[in-house]
C-alpha positions as CSV (number, residue, x, y, z in Angstrom):
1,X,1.5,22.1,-93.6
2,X,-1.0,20.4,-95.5
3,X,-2.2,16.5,-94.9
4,X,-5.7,17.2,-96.7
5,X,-5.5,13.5,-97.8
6,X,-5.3,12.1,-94.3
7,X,-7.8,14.3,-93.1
8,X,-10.5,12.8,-95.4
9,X,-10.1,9.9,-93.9
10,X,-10.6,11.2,-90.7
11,X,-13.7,12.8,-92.1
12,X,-15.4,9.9,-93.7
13,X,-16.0,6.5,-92.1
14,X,-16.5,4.8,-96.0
15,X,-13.0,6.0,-97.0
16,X,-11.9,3.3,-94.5
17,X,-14.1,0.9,-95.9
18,X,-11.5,0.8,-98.9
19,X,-9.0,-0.2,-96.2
20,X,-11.0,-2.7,-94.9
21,X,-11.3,-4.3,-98.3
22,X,-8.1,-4.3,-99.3
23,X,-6.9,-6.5,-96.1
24,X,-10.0,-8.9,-97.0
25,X,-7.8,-9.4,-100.2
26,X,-4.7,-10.7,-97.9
27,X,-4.5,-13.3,-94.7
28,X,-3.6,-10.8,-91.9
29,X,-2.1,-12.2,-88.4
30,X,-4.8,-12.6,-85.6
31,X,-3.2,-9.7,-83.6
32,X,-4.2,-7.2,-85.9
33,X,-7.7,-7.9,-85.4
34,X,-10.4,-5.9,-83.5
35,X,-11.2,-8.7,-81.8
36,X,-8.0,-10.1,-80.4
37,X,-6.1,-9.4,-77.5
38,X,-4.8,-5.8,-78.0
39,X,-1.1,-4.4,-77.4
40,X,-1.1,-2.9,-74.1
41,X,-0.5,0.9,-74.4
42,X,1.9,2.8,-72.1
43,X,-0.6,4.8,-71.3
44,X,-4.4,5.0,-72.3
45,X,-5.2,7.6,-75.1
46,X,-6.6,10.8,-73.8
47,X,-10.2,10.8,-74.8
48,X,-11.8,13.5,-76.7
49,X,-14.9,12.7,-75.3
50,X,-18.0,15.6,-74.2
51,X,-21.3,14.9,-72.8
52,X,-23.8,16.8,-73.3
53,X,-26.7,16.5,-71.4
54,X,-30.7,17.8,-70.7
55,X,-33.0,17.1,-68.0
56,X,-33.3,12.9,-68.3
57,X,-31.0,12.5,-71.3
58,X,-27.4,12.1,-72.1
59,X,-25.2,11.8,-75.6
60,X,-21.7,10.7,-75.1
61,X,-19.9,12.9,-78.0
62,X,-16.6,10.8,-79.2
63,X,-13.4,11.7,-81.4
64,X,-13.0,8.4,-83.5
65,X,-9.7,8.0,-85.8
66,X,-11.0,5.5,-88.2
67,X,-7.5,3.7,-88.3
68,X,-5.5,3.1,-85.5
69,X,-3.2,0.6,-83.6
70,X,-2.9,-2.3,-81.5
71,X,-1.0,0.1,-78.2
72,X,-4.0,2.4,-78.9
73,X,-5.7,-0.1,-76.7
74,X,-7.0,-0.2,-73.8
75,X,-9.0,3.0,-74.1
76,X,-9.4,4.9,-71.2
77,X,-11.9,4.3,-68.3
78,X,-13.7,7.8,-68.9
79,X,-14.6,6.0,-72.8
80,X,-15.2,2.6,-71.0
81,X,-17.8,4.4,-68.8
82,X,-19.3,6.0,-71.3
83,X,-20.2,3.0,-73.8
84,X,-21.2,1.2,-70.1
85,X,-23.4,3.7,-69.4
86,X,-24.8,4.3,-72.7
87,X,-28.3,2.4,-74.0
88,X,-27.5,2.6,-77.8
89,X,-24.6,3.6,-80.0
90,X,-24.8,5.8,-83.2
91,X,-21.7,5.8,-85.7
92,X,-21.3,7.5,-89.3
93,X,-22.6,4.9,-90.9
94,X,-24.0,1.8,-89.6
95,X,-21.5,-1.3,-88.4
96,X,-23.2,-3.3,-90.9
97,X,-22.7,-1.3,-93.9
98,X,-19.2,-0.4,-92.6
99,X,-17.9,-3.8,-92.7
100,X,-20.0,-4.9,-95.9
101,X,-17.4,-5.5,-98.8
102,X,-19.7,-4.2,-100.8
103,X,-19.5,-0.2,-99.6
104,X,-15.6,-1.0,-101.2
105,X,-17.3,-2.3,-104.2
106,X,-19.7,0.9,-104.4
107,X,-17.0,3.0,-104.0
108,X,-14.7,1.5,-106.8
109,X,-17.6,1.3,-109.2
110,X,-18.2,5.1,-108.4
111,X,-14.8,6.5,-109.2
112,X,-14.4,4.6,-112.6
113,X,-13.6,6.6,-115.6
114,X,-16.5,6.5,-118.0
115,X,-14.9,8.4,-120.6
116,X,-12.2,6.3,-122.1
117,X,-9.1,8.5,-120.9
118,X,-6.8,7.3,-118.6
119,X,-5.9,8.8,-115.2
120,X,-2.7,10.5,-116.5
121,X,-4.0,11.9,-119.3
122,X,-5.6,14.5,-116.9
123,X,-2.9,15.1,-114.7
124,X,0.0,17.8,-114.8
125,X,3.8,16.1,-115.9
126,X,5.1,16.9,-111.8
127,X,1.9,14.6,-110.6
128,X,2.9,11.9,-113.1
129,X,6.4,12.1,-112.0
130,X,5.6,12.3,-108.2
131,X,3.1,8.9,-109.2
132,X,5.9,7.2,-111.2
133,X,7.8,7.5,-108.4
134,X,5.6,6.7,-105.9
135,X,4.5,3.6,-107.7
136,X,7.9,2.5,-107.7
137,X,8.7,2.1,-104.5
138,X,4.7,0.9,-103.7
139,X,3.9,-1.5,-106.1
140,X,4.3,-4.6,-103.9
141,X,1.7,-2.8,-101.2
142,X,-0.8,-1.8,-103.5
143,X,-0.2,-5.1,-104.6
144,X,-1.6,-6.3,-102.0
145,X,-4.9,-4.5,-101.9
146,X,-5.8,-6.1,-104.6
147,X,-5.0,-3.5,-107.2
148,X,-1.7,-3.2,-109.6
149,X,-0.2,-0.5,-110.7
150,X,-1.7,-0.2,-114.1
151,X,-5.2,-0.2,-112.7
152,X,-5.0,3.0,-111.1
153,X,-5.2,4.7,-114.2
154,X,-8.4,3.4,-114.7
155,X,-10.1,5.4,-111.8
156,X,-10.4,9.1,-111.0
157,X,-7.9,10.8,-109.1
158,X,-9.7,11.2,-105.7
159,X,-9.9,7.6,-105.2
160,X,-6.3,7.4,-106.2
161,X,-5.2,10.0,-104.3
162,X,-7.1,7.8,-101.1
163,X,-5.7,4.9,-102.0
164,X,-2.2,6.0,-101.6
165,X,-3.0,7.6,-98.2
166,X,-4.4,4.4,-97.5
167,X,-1.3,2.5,-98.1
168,X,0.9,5.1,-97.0
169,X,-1.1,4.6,-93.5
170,X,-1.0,0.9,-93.0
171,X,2.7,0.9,-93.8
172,X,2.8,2.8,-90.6
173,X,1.1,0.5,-88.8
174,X,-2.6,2.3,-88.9
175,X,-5.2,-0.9,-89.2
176,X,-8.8,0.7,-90.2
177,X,-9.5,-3.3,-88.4
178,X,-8.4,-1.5,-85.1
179,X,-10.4,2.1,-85.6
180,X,-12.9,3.4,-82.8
181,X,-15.7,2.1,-85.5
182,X,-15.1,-1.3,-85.4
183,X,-14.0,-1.3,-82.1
184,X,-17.4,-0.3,-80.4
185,X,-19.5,-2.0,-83.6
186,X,-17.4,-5.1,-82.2
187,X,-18.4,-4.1,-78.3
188,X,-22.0,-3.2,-79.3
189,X,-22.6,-6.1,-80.3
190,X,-21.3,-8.3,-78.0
191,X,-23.1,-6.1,-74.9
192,X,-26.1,-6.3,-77.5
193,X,-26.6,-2.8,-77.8
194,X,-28.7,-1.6,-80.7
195,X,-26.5,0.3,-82.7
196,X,-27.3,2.5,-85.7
197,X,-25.7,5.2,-88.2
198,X,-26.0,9.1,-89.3
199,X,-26.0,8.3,-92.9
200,X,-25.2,6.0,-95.8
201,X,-22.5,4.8,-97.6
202,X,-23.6,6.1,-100.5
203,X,-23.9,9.2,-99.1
204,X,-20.6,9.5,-98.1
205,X,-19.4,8.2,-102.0
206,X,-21.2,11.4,-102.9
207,X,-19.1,13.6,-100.9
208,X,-15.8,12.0,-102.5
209,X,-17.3,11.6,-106.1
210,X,-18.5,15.2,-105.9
211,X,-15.2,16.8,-105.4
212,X,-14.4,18.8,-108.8
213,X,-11.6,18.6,-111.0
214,X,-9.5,21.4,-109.5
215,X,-10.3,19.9,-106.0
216,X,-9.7,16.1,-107.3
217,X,-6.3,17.4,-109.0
218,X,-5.3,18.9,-106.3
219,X,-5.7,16.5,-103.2
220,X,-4.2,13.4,-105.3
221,X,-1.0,16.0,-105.7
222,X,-0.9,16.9,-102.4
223,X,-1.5,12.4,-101.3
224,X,1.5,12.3,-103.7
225,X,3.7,14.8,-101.1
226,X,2.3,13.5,-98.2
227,X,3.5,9.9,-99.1
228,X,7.1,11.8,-100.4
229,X,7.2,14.1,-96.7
230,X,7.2,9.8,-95.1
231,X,5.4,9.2,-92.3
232,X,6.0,12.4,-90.2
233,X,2.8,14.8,-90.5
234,X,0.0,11.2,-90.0
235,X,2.1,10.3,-86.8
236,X,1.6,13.9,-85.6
237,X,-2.1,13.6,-86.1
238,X,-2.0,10.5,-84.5
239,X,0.0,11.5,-82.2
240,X,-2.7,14.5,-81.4
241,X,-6.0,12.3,-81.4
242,X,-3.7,10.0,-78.9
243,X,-3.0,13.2,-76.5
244,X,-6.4,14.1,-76.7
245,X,-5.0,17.8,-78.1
246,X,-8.6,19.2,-79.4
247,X,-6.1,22.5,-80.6
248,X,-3.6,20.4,-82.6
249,X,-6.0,18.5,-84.5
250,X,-8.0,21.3,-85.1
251,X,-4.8,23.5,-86.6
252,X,-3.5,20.2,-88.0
253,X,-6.9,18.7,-89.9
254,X,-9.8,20.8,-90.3
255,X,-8.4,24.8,-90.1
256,X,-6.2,23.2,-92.6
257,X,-8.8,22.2,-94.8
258,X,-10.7,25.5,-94.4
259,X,-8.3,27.5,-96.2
260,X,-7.3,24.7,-98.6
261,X,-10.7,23.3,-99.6
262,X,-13.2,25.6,-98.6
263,X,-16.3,24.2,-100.9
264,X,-15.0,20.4,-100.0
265,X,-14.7,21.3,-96.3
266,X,-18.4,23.0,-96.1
267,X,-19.6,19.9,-98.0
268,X,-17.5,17.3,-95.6
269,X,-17.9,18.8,-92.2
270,X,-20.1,21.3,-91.9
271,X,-23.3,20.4,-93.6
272,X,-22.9,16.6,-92.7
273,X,-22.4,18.2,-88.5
274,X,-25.7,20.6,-89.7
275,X,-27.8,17.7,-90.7
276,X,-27.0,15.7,-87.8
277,X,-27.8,17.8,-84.9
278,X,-31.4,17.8,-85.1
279,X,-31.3,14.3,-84.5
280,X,-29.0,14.3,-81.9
281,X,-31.6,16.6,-80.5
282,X,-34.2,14.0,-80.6
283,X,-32.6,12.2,-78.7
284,X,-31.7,13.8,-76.2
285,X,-36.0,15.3,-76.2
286,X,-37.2,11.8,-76.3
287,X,-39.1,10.8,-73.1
288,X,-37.0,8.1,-71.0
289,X,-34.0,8.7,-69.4
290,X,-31.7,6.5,-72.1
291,X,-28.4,7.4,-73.1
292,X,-26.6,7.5,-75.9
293,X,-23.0,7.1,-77.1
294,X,-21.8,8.4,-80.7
295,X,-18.8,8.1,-82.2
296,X,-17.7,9.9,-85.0
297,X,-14.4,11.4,-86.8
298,X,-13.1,13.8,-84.2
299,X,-13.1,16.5,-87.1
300,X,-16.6,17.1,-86.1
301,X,-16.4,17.5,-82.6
302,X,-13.8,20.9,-83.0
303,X,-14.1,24.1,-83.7
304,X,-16.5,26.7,-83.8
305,X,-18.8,24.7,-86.6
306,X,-18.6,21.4,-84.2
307,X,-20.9,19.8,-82.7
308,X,-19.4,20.1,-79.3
309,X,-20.1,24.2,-80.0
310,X,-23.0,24.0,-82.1
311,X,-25.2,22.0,-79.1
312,X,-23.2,24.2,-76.5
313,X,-24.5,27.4,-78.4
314,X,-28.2,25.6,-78.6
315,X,-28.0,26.0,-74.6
316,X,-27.4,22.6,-73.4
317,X,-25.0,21.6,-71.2
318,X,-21.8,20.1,-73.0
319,X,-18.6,19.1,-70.8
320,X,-15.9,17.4,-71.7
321,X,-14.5,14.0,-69.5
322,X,-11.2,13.5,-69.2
323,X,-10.3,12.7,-65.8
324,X,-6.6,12.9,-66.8
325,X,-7.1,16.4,-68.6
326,X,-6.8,18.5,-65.0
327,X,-3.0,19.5,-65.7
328,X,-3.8,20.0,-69.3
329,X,-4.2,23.5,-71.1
330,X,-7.9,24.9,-70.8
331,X,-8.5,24.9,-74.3
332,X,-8.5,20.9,-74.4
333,X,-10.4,21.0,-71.9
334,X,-13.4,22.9,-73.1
């Protein structure tokens, strides 16, 4: 099973911030804002959500899926005590820079071909065919980000292969508007909360625009598939981050990844989790008894090089909270 494409996005803040954009470029209805009144869910998500915790300090560790959708809210009461209870909040990148149109800007400029060939002139004929045909039944979409269909070729095929994952997953109803991101930058700021970020957009750019050609070729192929398999394998990760099933998503995004894109996935999750830690560290050292909440792509809460493990296996005291996870398997619960 392979959704590579739809894992990068839960991997990387900034490939939302292409989303984001592209709605700037079209009058959307007020209910599909962050800050209107929500769709009641059924029932709350189930939170992947850990705190980990030292003599005076806490961090609040949450799963964020950057896009997600108006019965996604309310969260649940475990997440609402958490942000309550939590001094500051630290994101990917920092709310300001998230919603600044020009991170989408960066990014575009950053994937242009600077060597006069077009996008298709480097692709294999079953790509182009799989484009062609994905094109024609998504031209009025990608319309509607601002782009048209000739313009793709200008750019390299990572950022193609995003964009159709991004319109693939706001056909489905996915809003980047309505992801944990914006959601608690929009919270923060009205609690006044200081709020901060792990690292830069440009930084994340990087990790994109670094992919090589193998791993670029590849991933736009396998967008391509994706968009052709419909909407089946994102509504089962959706689905997963909404159960709070720590196993599925694991199997489903980031084992996945492992095997497919080991270099990309060392680059993505690991190192970026490696680099972090140290300053979650900080704060949980610093003298004062303030708390902290961070919210992140859930990829980087699971598995073995997580930070849920990698803190755990520093010796401090990591639990997850999920008041409605009692009935659920132990593995989610760990």
């Amino acid at each position: 099973m392979r959704h590579s494409a739809s894992t990068l996005f839960a991997c990387l803040a900034a490939a939302a911030a292409i989303a984001v954009a592209a709605q700037a470029q079209t009058p959307r209805p007020a209910a599909a804002t962050v800050m209107s009144k929500p769709v009641p869910a059924k029932t709350a998500p189930v939170p992947l959500l850990w705190r980990v915790s030292d003599d005076d300090n806490t961090i609040y560790l949450l799963g964020s899926f950057h896009l997600l959708k108006p019965d996604d809210y309310p969260l649940s009461k475990d997440v609402d005590e958490a942000f309550a209870d939590a001094e500051s909040i630290v994101f990917e990148l920092p709310p300001e820079e998230m919603s600044s149109p020009t991170l989408a800007m960066q990014m575009g400029q950053a994937a242009l071909r600077t060597d006069g060939t077009q996008l298709n002139s480097e692709l294999p004929p079953q790509t182009v065919a799989k484009l062609d045909a994905w094109l024609a039944t998504r031209a009025d979409d990608l319309q509607r980000t601002g782009l048209a269909p000739q313009v793709l070729q200008m750019f390299e095929p990572w950022f193609v292969g995003l964009t159709i994952t991004l319109v693939d997953m706001t056909r489905q109803g996915l809003d980047p508007k309505l992801g944990l991101d914006a959601y608690f930058s929009a919270q923060a700021k009205l609690a006044k909360k200081p709020t901060s970020g792990f690292e830069t957009g440009a930084q994340q750019i990087a990790f994109l625009d670094g992919m090589d050609r193998k791993e670029q070729l590849q991933f736009i192929d396998e967008a391509l598939t994706e968009a052709q398999e419909g909407q089946n394998e994102v509504e089962k990760l959706h689905a997963a981050w909404r159960n709070g099933d720590a196993a599925g998503l694991w199997e489903g995004m980031a084992a996945d990844m492992r095997r497919q894109y080991p270099a990309l996935y060392q680059r993505i999750n690991v190192e970026r989790n490696d680099a972090w830690l140290p300053r979650i560290e900080q704060r949980l050292k610093q003298p004062g008894i303030d708390d902290t909440l961070v919210v992140v792509g859930a990829l980087h809460l699971l598995g073995s090089d997580g930070l849920v493990e990698k803190l755990r296996a520093r010796g401090y005291d990591v639990e997850r909270i999920c008041s409605t996870c009692k009935k659920l398997p132990d593995l989610l619960n760990k």
